[in-house]
Structures are given as structure tokens and as C-alpha cells.
FISEBA-540157 format. One record per residue (C-alpha): residue number from 1; x, y, z; residue in one letter. Coordinates in steps of 0.001 Angstrom, whole numbers, plus 524288, in hexadecimal, padded with zeros to 5 digits. Each point is the difference from the previous one (the first is absolute). Layout:
NUM X Y Z a
...
***
This chain:
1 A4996 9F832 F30CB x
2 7F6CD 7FBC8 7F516 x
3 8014C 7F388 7FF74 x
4 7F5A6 7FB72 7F978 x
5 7FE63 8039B 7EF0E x
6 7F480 7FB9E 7F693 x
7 803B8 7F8C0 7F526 x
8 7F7E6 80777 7F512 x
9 8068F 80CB3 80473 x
10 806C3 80841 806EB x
11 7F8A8 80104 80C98 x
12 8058B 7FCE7 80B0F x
13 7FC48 7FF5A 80F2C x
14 805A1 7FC0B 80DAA x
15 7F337 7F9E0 803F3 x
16 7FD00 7F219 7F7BE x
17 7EFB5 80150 80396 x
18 801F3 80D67 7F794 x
19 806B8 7F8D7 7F3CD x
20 7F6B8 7F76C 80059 x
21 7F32F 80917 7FFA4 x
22 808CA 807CD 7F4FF x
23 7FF18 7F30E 7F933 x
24 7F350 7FBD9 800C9 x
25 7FB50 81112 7FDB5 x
26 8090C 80338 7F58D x
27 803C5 7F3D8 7F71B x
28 7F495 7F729 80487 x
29 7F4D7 80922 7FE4A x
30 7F955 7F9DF 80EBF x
31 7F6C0 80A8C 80467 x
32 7FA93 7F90F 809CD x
33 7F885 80C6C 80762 x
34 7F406 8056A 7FA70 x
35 7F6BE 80982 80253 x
36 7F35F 7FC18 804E1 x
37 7F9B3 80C4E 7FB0C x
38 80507 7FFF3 7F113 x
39 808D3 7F796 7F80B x
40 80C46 805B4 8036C x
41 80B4A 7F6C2 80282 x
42 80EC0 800C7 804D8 x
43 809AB 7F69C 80629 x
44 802CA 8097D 80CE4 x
45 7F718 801CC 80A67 x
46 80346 81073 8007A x
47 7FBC8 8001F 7F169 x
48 7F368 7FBFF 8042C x
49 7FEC2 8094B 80BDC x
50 80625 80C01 7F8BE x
51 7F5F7 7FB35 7F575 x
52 7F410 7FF8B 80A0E x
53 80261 80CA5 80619 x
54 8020E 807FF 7F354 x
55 7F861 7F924 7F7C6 x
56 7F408 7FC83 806CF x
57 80183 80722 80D5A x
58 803F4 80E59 7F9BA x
59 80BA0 7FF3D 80BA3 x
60 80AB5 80C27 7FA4B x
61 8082A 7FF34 80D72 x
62 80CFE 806C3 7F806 x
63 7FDD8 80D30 801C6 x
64 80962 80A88 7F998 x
65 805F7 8092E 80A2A x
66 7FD6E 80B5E 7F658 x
67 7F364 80148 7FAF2 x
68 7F325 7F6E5 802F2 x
69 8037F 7F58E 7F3CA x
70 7FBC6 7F284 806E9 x
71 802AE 7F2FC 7F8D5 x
72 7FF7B 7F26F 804C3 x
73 80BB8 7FC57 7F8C3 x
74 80DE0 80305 80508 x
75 806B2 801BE 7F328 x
76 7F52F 808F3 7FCCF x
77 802CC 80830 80B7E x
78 80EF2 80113 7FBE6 x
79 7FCB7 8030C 7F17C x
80 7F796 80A8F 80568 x
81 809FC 80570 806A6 x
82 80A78 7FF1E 7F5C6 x
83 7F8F0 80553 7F47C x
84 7F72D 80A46 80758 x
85 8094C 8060F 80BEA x
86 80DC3 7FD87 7FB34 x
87 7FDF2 8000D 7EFE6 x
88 805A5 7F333 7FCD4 x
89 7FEE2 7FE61 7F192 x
90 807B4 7F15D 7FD86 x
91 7FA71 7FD76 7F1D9 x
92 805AB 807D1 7F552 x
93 7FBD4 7FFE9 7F243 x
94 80C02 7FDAD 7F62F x
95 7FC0D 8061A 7F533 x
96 7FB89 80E5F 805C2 x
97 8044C 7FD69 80E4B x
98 7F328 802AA 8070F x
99 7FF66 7F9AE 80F2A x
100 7F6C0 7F9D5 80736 x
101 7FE71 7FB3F 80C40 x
102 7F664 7F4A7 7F8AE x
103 806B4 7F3F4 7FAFF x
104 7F8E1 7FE60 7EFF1 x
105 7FDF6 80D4C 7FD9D x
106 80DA7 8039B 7FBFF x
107 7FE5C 7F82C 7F4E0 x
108 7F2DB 801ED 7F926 x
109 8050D 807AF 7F5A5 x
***
């Protein structure tokens, strides 16, 4: 049970340590890791290992079962995936109904 909800929104969490690192991330602005190597910062540890290792490292460990596209971003991976091996076009223009699988570009004309 979440029992556990930020005040400033809708977020909500079983665990009070993560409210209060949604807090002090989201609505407080505390980025309280940085990079040694740049000036990157972020409130969550991960950020600033996924940032080290894709950024600064080269590290593309999601590898696409289908072809050799390698990306150090997860999301990346699955919008790979979507758009290039199963067609998933989500955007639609709404004034000549072209799709895209690219968020923007339904709407440039």
C-alpha cells in the first residue's frame, strides 16, 4: 500500500526515504551528485552512473536482439525497437495525417 503522497503532486510511494528524495529531486531542485569529469548534475546516484558510462565511458550495454543497434540508454533501446522492427508510428499529424514514430515532427507543418 502506498502510503506515503507528496504534497506538490500526485506521486506517491510505500517507502518515506523515496518521498523524500522525490522532494528534495523534483520540487527542491537538490542535485547533490556531480560529475567529477564535467558539470553535469542530478539528484540520483544512477543518473550519475548511467551518465558516466554513456557519456564519458562510451558503455552501450542494451543491445537489440535484432540487428547490431547498441545504445547506452534503455528507452533508446525500446524506441529502437518500436519504430524500426514493429513500425510503431504514435504521432499523427492532424491536418494531413502523416505518423511518426518521433514525438515534434507531426507537427512542423
Amino acid at each position: 500500500m502506498k502510503n506515503h503522497k507528496c504534497n506538490d503532486c500526485d506521486y506517491t510511494t510505500n517507502r518515506k526515504e523515496s518521498l523524500q528524495r522525490h522532494v528534495n529531486n523534483v520540487h527542491l531542485g537538490i542535485k547533490n551528485h556531480k560529475c567529477n569529469q564535467c558539470d553535469y548534475e542530478t539528484g540520483r546516484k544512477g543518473n550519475l552512473k548511467g551518465h558516466i558510462n554513456s557519456v564519458h565511458l562510451g558503455t552501450k550495454n542494451h543491445e537489440c536482439n535484432d540487428c547490431d543497434f547498441k545504445t547506452s540508454k534503455k528507452y533508446a533501446l525500446t524506441r529502437h525497437i518500436n519504430s524500426i522492427h514493429l513500425g510503431i508510428k504514435n504521432h499523427e499529424c492532424d491536418q494531413c495525417g502523416y505518423r511518426t514514430n518521433r514525438k515534434g515532427v507531426s507537427n512542423v507543418m
